[in-house]
PDB file of N, CA, C, O and CB in Angstrom:
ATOM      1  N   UNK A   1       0.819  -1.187   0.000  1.00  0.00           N
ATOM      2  CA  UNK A   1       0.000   0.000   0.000  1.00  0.00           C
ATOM      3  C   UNK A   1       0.866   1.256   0.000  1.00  0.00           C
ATOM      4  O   UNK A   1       0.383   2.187  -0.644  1.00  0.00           O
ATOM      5  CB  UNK A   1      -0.934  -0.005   1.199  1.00  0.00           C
ATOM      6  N   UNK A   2       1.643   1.404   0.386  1.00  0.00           N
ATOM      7  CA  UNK A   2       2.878   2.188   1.227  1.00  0.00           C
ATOM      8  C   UNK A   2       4.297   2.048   1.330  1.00  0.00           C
ATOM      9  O   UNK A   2       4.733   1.462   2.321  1.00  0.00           O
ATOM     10  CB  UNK A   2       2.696   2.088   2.397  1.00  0.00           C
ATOM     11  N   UNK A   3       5.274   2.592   0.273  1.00  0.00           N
ATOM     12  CA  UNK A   3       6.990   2.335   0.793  1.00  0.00           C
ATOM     13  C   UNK A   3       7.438   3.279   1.412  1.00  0.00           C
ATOM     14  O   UNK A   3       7.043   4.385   1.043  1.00  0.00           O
ATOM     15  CB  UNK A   3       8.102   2.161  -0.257  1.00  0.00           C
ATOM     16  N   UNK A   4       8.111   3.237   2.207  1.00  0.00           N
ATOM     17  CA  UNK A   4       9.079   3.815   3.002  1.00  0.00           C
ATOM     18  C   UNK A   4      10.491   3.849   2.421  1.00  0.00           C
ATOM     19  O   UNK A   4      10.714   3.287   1.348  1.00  0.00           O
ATOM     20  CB  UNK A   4       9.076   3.142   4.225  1.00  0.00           C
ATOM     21  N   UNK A   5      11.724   4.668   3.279  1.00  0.00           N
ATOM     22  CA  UNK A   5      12.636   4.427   3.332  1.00  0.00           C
ATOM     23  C   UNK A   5      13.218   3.079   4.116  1.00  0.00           C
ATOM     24  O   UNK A   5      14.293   2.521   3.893  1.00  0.00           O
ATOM     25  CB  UNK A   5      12.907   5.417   3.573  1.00  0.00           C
ATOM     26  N   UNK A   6      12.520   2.824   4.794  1.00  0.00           N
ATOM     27  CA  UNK A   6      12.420   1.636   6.181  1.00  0.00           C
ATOM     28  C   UNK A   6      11.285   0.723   6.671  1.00  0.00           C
ATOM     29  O   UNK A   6      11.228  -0.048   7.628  1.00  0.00           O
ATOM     30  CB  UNK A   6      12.578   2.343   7.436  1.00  0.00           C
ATOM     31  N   UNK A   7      10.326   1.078   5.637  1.00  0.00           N
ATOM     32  CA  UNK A   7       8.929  -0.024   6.081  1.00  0.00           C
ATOM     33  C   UNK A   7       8.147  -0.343   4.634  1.00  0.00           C
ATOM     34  O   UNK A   7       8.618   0.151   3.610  1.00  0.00           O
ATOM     35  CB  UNK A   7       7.547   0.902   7.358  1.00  0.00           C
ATOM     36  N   UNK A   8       7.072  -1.088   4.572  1.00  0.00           N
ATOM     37  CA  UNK A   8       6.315  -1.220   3.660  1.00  0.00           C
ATOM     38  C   UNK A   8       4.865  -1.566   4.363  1.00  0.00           C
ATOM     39  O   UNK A   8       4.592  -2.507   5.109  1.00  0.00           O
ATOM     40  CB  UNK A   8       6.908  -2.188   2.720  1.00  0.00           C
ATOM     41  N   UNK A   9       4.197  -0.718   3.981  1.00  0.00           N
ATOM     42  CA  UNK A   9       2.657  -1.168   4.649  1.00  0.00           C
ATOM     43  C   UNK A   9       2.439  -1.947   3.536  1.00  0.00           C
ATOM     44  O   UNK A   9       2.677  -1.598   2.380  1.00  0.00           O
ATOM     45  CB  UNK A   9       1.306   0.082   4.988  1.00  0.00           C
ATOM     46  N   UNK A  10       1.838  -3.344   4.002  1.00  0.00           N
ATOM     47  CA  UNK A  10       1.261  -4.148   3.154  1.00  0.00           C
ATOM     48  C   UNK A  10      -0.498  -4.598   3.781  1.00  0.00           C
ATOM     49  O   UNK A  10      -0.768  -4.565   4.981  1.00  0.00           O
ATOM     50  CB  UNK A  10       2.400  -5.441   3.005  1.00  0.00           C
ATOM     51  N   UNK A  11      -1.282  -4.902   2.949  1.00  0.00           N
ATOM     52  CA  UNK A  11      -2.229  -5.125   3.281  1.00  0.00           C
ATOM     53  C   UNK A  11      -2.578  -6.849   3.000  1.00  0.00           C
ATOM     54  O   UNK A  11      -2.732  -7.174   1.823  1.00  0.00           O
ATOM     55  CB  UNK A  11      -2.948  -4.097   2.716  1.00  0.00           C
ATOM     56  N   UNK A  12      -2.708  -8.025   4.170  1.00  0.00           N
ATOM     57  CA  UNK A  12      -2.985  -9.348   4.050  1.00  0.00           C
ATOM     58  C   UNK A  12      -4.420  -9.257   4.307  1.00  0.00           C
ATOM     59  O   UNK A  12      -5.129  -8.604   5.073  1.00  0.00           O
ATOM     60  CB  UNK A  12      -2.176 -10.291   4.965  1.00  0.00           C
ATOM     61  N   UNK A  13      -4.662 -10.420   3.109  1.00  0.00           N
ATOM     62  CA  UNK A  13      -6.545 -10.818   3.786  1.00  0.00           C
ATOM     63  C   UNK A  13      -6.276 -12.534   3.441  1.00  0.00           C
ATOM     64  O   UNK A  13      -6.444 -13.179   2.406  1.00  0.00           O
ATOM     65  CB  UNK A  13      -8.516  -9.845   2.411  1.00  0.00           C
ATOM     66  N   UNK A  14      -5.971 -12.777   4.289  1.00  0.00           N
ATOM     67  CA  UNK A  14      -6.068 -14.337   5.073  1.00  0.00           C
ATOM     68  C   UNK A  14      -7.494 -14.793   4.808  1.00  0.00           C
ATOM     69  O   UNK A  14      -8.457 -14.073   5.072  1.00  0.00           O
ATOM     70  CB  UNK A  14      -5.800 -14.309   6.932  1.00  0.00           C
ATOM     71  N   UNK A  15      -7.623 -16.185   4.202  1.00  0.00           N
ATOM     72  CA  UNK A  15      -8.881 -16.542   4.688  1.00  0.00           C
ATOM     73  C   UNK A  15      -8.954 -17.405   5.573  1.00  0.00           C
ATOM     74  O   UNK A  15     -10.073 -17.691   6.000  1.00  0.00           O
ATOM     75  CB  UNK A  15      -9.617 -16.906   3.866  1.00  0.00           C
ATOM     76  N   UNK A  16      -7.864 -18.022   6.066  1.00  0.00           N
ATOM     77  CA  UNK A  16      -7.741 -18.595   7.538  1.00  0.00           C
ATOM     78  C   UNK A  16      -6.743 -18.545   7.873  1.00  0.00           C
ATOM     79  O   UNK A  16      -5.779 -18.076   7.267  1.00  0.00           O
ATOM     80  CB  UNK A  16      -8.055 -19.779   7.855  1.00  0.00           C
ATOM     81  N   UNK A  17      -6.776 -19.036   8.939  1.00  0.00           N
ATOM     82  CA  UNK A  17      -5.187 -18.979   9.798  1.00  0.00           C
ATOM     83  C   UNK A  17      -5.261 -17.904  10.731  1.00  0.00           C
ATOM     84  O   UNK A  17      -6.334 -17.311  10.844  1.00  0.00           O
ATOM     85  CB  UNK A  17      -3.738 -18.627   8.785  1.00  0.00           C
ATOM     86  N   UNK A  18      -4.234 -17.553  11.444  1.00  0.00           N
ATOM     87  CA  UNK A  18      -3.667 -16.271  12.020  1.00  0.00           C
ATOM     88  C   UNK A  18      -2.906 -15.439  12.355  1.00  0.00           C
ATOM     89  O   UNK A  18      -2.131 -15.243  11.418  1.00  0.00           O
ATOM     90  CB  UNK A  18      -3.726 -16.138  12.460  1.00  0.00           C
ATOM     91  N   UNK A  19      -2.605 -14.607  13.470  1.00  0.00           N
ATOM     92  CA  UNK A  19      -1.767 -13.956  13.606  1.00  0.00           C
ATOM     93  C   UNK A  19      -0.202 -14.800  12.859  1.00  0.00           C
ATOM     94  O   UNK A  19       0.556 -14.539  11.925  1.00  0.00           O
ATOM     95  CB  UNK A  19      -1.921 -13.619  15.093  1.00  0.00           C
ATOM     96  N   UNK A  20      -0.313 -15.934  13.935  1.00  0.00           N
ATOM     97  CA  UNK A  20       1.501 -16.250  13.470  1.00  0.00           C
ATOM     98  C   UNK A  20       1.696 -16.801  11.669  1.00  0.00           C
ATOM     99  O   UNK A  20       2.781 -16.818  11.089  1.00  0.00           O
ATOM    100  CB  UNK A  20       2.244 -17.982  14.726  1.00  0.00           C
ATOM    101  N   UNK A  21       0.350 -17.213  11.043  1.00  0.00           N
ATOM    102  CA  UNK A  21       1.082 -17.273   9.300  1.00  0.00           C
ATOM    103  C   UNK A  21       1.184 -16.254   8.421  1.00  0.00           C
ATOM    104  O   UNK A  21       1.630 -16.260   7.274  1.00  0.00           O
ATOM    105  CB  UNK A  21       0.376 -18.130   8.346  1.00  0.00           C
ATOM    106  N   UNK A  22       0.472 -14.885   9.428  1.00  0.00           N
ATOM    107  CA  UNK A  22       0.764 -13.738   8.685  1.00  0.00           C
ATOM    108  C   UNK A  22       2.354 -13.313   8.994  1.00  0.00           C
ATOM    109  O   UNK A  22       3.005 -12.926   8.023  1.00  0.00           O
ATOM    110  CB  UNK A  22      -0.320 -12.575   9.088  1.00  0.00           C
ATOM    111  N   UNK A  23       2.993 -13.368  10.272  1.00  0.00           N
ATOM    112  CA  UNK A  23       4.517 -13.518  10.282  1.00  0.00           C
ATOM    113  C   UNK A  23       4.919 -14.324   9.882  1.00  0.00           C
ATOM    114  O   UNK A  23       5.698 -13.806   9.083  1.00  0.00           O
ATOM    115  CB  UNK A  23       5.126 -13.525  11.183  1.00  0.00           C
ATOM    116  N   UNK A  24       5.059 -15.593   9.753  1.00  0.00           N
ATOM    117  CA  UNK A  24       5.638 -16.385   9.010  1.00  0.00           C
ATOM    118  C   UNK A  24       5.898 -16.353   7.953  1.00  0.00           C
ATOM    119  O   UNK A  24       7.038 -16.565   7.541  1.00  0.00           O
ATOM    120  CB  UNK A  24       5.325 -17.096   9.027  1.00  0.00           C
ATOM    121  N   UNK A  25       4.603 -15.993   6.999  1.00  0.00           N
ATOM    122  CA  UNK A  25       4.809 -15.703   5.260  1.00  0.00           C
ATOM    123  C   UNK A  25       5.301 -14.138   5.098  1.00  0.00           C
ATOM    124  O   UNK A  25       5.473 -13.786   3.931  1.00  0.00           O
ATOM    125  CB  UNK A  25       3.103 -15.905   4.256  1.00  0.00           C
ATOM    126  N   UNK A  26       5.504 -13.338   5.934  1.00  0.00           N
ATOM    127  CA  UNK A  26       6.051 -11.919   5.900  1.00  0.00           C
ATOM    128  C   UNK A  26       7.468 -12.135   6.264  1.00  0.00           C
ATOM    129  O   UNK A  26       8.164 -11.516   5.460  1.00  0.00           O
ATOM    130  CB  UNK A  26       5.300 -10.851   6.926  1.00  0.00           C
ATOM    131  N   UNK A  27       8.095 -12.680   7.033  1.00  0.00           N
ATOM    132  CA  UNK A  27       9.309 -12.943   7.002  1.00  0.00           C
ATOM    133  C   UNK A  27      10.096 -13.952   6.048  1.00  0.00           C
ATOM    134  O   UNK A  27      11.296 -13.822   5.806  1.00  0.00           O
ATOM    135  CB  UNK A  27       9.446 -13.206   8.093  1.00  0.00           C
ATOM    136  N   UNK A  28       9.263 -15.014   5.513  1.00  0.00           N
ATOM    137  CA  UNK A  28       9.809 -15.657   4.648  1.00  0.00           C
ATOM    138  C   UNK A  28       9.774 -14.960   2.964  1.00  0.00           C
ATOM    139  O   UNK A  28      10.561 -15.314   2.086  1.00  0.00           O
ATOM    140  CB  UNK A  28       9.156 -16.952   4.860  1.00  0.00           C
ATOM    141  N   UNK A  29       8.806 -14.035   2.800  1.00  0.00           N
ATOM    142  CA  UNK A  29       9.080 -12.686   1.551  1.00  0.00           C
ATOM    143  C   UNK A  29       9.808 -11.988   1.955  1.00  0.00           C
ATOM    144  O   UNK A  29      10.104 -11.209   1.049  1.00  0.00           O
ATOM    145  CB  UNK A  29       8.017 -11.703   1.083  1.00  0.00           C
ATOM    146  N   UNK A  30      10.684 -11.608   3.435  1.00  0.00           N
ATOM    147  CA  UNK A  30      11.727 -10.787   3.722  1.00  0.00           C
ATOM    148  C   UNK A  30      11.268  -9.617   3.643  1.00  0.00           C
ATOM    149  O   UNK A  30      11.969  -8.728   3.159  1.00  0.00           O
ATOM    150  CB  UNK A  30      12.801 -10.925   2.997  1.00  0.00           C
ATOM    151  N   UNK A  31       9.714  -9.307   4.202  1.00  0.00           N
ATOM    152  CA  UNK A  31       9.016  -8.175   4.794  1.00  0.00           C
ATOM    153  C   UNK A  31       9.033  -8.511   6.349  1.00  0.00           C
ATOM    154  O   UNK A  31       7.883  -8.262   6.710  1.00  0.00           O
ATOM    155  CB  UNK A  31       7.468  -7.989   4.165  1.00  0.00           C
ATOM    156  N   UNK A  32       9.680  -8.902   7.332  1.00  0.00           N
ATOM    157  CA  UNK A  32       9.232  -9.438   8.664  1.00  0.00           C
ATOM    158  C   UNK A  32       8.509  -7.994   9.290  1.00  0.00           C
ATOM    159  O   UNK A  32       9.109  -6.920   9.260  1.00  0.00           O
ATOM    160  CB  UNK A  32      10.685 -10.124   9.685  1.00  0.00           C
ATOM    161  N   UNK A  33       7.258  -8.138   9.803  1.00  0.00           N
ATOM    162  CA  UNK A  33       6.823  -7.542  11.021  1.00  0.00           C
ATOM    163  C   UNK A  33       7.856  -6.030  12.032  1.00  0.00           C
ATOM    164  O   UNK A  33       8.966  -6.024  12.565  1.00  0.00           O
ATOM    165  CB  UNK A  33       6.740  -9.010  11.907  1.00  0.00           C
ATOM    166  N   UNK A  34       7.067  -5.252  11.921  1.00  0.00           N
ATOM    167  CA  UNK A  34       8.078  -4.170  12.745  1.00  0.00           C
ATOM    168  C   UNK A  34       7.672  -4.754  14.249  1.00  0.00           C
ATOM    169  O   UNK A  34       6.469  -4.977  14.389  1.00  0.00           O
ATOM    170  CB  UNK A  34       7.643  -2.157  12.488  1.00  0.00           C
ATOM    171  N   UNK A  35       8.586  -5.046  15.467  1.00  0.00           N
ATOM    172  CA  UNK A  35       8.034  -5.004  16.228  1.00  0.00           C
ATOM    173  C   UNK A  35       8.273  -6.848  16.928  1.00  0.00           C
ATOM    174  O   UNK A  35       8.361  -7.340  18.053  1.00  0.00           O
ATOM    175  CB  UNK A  35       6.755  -4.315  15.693  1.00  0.00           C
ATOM    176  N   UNK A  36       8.298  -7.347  15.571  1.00  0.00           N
ATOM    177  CA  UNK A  36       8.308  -9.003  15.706  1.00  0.00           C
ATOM    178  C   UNK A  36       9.425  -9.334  16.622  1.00  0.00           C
ATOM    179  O   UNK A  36      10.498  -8.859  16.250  1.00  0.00           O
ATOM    180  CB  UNK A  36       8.568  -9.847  14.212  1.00  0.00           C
ATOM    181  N   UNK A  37       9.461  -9.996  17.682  1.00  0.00           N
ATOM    182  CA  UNK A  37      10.898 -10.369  18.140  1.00  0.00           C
ATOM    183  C   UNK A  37      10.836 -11.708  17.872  1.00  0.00           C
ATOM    184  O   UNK A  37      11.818 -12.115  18.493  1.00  0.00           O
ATOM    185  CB  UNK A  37      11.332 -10.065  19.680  1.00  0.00           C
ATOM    186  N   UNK A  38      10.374 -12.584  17.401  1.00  0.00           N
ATOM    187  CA  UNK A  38      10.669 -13.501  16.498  1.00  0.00           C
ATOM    188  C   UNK A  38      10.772 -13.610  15.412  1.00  0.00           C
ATOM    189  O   UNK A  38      11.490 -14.606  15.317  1.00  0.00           O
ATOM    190  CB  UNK A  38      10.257 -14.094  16.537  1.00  0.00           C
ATOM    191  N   UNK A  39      10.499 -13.190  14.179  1.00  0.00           N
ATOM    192  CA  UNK A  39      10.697 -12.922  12.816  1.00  0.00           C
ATOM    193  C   UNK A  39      11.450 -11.819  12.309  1.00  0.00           C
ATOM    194  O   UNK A  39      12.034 -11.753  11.227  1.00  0.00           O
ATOM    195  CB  UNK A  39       9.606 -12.826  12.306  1.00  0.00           C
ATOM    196  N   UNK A  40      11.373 -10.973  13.199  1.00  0.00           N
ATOM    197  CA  UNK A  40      11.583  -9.255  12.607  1.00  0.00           C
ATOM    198  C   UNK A  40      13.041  -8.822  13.366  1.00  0.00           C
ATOM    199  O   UNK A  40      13.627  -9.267  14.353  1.00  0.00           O
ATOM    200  CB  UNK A  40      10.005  -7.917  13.267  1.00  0.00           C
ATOM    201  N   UNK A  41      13.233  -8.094  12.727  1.00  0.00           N
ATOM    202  CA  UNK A  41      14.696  -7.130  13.629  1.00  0.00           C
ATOM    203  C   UNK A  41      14.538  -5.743  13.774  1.00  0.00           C
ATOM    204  O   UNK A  41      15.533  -5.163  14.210  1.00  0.00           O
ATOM    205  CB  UNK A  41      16.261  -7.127  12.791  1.00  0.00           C
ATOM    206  N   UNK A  42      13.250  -4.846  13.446  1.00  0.00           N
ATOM    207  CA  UNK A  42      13.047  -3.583  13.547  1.00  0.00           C
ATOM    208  C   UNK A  42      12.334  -3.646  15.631  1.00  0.00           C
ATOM    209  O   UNK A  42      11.323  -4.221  16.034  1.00  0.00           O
ATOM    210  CB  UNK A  42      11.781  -3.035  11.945  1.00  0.00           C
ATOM    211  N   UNK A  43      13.422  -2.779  16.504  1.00  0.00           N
ATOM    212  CA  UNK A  43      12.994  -3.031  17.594  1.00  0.00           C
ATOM    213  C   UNK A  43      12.022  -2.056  17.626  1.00  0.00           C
ATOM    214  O   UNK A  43      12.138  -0.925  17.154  1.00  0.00           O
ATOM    215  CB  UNK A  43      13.902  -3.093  18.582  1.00  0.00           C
ATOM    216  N   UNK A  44      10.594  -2.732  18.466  1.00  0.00           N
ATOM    217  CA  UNK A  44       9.575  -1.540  19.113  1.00  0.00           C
ATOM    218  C   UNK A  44       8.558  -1.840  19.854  1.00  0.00           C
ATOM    219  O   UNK A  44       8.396  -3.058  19.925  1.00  0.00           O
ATOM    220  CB  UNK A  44       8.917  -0.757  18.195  1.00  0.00           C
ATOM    221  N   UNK A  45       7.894  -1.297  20.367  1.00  0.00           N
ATOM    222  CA  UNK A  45       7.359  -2.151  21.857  1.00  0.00           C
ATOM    223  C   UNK A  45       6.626  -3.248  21.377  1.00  0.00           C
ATOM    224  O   UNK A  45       6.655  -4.306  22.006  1.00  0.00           O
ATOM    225  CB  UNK A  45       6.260  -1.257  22.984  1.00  0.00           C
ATOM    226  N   UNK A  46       5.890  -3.121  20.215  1.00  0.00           N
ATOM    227  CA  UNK A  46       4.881  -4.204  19.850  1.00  0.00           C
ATOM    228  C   UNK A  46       5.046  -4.910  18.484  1.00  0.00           C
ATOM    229  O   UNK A  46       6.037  -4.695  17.785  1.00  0.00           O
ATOM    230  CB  UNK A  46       3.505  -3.598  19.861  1.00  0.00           C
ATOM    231  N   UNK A  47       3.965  -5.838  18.080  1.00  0.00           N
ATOM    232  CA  UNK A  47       4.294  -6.187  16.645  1.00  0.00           C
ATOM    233  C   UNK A  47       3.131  -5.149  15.807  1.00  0.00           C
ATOM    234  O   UNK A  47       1.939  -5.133  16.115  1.00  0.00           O
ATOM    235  CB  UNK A  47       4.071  -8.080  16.321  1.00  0.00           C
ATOM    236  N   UNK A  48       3.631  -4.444  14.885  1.00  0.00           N
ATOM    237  CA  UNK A  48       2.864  -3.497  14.182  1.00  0.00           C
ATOM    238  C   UNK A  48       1.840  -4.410  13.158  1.00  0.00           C
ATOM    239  O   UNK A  48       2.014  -4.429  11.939  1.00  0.00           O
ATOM    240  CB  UNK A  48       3.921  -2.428  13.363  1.00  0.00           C
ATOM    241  N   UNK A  49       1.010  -4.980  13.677  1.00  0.00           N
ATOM    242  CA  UNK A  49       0.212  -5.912  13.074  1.00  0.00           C
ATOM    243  C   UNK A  49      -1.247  -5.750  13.942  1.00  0.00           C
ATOM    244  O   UNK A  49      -1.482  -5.701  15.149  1.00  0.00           O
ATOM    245  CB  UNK A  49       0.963  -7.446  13.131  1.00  0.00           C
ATOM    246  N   UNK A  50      -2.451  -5.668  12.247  1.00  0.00           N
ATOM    247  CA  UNK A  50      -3.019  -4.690  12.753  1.00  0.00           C
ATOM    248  C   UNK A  50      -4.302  -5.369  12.292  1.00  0.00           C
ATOM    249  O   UNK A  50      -4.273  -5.730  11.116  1.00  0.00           O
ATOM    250  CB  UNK A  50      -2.586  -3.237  12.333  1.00  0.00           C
ATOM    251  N   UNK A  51      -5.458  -5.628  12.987  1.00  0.00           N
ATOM    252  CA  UNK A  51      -6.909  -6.360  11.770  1.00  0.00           C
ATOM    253  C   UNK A  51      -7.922  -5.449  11.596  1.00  0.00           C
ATOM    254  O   UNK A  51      -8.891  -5.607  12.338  1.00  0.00           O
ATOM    255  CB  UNK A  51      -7.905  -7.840  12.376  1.00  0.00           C
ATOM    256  N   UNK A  52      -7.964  -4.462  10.750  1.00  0.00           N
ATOM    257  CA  UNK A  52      -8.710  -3.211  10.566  1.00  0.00           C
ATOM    258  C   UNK A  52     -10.085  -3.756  10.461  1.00  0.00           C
ATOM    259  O   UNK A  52     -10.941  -3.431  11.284  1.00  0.00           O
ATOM    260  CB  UNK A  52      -8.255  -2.308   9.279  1.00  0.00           C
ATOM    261  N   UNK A  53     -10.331  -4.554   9.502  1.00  0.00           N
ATOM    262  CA  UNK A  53     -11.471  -5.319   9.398  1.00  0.00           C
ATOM    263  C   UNK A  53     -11.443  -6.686   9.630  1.00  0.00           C
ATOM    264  O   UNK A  53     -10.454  -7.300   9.229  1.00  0.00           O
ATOM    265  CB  UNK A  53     -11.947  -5.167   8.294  1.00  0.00           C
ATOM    266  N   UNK A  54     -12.718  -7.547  10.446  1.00  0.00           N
ATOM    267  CA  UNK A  54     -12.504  -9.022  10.577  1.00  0.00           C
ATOM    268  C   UNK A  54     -14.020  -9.317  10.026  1.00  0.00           C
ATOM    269  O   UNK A  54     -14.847  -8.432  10.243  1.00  0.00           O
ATOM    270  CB  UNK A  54     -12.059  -9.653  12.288  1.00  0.00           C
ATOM    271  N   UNK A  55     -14.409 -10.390   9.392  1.00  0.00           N
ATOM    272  CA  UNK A  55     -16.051 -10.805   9.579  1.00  0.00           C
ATOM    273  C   UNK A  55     -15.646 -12.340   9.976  1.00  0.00           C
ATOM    274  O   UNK A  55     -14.723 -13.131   9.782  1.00  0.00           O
ATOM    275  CB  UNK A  55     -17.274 -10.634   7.905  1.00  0.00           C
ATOM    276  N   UNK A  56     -17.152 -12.258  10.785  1.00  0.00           N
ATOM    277  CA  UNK A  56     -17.048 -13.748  11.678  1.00  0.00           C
ATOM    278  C   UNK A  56     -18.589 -14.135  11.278  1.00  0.00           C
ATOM    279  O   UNK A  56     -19.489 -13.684  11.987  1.00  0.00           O
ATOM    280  CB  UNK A  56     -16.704 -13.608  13.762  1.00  0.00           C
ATOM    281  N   UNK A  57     -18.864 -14.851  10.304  1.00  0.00           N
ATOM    282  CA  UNK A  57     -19.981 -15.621  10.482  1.00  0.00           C
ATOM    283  C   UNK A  57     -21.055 -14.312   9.664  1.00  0.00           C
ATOM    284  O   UNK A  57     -22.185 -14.066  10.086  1.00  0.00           O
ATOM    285  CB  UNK A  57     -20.267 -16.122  12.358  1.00  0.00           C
ATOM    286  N   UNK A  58     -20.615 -13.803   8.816  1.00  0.00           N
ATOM    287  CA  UNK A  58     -21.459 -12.937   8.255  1.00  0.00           C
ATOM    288  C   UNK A  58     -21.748 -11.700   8.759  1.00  0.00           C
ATOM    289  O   UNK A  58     -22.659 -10.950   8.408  1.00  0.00           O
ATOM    290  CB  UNK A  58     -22.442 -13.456   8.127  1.00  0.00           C
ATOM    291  N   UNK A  59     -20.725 -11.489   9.804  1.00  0.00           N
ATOM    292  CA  UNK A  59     -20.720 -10.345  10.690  1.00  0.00           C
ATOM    293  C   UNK A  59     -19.312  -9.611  10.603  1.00  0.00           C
ATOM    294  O   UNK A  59     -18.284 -10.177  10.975  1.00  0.00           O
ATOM    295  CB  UNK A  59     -21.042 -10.819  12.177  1.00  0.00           C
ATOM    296  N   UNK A  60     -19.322  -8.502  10.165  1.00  0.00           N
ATOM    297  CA  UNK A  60     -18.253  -7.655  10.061  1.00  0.00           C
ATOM    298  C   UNK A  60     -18.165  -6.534  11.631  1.00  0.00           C
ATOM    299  O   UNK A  60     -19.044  -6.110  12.382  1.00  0.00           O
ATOM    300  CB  UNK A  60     -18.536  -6.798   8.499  1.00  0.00           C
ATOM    301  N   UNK A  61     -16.807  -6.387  11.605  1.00  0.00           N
ATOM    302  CA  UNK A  61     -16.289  -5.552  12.672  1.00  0.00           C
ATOM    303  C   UNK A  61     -14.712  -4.846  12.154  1.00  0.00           C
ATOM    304  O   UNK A  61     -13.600  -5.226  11.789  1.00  0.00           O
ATOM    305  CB  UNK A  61     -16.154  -6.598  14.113  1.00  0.00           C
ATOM    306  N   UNK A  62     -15.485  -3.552  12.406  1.00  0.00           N
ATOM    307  CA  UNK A  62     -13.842  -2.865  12.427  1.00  0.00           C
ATOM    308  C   UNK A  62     -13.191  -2.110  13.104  1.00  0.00           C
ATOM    309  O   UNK A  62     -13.839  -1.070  13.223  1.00  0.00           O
ATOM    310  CB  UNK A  62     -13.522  -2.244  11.610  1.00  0.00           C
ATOM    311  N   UNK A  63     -12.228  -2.050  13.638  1.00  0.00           N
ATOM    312  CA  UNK A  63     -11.501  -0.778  14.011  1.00  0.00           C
ATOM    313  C   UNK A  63     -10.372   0.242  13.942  1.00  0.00           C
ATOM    314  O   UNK A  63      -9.569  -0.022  13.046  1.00  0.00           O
ATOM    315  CB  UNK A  63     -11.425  -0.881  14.665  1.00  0.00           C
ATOM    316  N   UNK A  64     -10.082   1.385  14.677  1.00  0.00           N
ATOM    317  CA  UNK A  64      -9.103   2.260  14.122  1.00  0.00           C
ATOM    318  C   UNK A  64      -7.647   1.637  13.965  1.00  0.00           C
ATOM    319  O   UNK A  64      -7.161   0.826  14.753  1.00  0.00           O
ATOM    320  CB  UNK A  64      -9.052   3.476  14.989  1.00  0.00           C
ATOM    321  N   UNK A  65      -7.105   2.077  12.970  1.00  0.00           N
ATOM    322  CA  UNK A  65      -5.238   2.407  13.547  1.00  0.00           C
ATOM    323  C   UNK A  65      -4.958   2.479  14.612  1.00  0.00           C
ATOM    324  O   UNK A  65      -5.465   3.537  14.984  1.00  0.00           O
ATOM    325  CB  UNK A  65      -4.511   3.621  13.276  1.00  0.00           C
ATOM    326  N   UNK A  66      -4.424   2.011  15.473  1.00  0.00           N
ATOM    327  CA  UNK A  66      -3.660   2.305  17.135  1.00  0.00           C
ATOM    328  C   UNK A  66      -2.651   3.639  16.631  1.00  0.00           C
ATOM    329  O   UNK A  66      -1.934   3.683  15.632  1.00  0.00           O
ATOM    330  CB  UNK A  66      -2.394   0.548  17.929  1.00  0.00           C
ATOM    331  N   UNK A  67      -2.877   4.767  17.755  1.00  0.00           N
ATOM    332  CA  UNK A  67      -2.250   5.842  17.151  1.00  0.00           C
ATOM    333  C   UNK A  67      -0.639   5.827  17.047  1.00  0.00           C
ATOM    334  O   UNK A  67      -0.009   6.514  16.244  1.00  0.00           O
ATOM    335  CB  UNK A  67      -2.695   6.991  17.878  1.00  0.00           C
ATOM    336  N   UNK A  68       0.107   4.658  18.278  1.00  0.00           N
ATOM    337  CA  UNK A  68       1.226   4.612  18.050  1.00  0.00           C
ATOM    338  C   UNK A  68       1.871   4.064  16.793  1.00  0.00           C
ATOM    339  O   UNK A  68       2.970   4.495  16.444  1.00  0.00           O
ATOM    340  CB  UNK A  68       1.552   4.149  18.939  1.00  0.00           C
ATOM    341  N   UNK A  69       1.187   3.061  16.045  1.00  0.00           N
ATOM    342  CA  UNK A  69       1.116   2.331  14.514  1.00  0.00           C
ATOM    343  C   UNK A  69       1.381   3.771  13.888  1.00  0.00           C
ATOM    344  O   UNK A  69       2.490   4.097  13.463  1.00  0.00           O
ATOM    345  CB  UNK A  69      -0.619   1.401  13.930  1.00  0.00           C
ATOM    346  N   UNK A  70       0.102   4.726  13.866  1.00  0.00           N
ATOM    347  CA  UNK A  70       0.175   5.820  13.157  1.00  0.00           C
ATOM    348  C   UNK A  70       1.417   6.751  12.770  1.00  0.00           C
ATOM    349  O   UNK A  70       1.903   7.205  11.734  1.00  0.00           O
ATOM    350  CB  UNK A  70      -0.593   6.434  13.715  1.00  0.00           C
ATOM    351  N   UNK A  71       1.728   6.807  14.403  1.00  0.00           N
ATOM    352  CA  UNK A  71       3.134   7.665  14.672  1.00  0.00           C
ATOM    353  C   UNK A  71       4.418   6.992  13.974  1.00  0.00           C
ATOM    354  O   UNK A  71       5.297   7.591  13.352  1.00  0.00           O
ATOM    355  CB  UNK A  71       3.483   7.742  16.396  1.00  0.00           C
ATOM    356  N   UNK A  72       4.320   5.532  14.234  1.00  0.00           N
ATOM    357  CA  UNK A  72       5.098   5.020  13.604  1.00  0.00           C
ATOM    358  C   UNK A  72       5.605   5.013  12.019  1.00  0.00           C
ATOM    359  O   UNK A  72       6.673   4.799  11.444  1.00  0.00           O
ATOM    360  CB  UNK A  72       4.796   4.200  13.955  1.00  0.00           C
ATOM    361  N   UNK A  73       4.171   5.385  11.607  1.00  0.00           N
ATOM    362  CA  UNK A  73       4.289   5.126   9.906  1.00  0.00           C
ATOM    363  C   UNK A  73       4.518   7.217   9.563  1.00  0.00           C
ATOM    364  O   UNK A  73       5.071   7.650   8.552  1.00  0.00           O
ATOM    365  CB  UNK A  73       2.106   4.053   8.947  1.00  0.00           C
ATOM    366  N   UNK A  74       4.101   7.864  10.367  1.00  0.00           N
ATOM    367  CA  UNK A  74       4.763   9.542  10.216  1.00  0.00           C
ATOM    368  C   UNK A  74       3.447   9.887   9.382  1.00  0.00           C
ATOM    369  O   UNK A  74       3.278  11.022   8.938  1.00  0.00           O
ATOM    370  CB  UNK A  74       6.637   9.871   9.162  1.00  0.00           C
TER     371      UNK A  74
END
């Protein structure tokens, strides 16, 4: 969605699985996770991994950016 000098926002839509095969297949394309202390080497308090939108059963839910994500991306 987004290059950086130092990041790439990418956007995953999984149709199953979770959190950990979205790191897994992001570090094995040699995008790892900001934040990852298992996959990633960018240090920061959290993993910048984010589910803006989820639907469960025909039911959608979304929410904001976490503002530190925000700050992060400038």
């Amino acid at each position: 969605i987004k290059k950086e000098k130092n990041y790439t926002l990418v956007l995953a839509k999984p149709k199953t699985g979770r959190q950990h095969q979205i790191r897994v297949h992001a570090s094995f394309c040699n995008i790892p996770l900001v934040g990852d202390k298992l996959y990633g080497d960018y240090p920061f308090k959290r993993q910048l991994l984010h589910a803006h939108k989820i639907t469960i059963d025909g039911q959608s839910f979304t929410a904001e950016i976490p503002q530190d994500f925000l700050d992060f991306m400038g």
